[in-house]
N, C-alpha and C positions, 0 to 999 in steps of 0.2 A: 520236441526241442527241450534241451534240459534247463530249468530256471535257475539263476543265481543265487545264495544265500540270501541274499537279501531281498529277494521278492519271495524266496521260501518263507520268510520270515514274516512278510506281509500276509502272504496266506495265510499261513498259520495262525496268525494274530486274527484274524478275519473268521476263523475258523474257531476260536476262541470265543472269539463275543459271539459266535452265531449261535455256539455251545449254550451259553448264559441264557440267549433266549429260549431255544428248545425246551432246556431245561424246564424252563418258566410255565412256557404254553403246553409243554405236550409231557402229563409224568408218565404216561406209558413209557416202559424202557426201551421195549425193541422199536417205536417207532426211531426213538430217539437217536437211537444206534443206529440206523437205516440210513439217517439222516449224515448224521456224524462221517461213519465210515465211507459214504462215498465221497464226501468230500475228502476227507480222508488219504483214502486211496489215489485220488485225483492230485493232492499235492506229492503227494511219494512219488506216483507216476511221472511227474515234471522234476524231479530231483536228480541230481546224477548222482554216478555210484560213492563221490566220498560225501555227499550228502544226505543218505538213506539214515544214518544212524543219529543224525543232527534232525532230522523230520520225524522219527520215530520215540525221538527222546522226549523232542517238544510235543507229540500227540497224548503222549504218556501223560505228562506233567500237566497237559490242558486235562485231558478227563481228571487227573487226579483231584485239580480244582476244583471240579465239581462232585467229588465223591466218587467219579464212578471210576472202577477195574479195567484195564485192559483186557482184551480177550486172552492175551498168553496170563494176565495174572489170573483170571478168574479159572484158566486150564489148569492153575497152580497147585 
C-alpha cells in the first residue's frame, strides 16, 4: 500500500536522524550503507509512482548531509 507524502516525509525524516546516529556509532562505510539503504529502499517501496522522485531526491540531500555520495554519484 502506497504511503502519502506526508508519512513519506515522516519517514524520511526518521531516516535522517537515524543517518546521524549510524554515522556517529558505526564509521565503517558499508555497514552504514547496509543500514541506510534498506531502509532506504523500504520508503521508495511504500511510495507511489508520482512520489519516487520526491523520496529519491530527499535520500540524496539526507546522505549529502552527512557527506556521503549516492551510489549513482559515486557510479559518476
Amino acid at each position: 500500500m502506497t504511503k502519502t507524502r506526508s508519512e513519506l516525509d515522516a519517514m524520511l525524516d526518521e531516516l535522517e536522524r537515524d543517518l546521524e546516529m549510524i554515522v556517529m556509532d558505526n564509521p565503517d562505510f558499508d555497514d552504514l550503507w547496509g543500514v541506510f539503504a534498506a531502509q532506504a529502499d523500504a520508503i521508495e517501496a511504500s511510495a507511489g509512482p508520482n512520489d519516487i522522485a520526491h523520496v529519491r531526491l530527499r535520500t540524496q540531500a539526507i546522505l549529502a548531509s552527512q557527506g556521503i555520495a549516492s551510489a549513482d554519484e559515486r557510479a559518476d
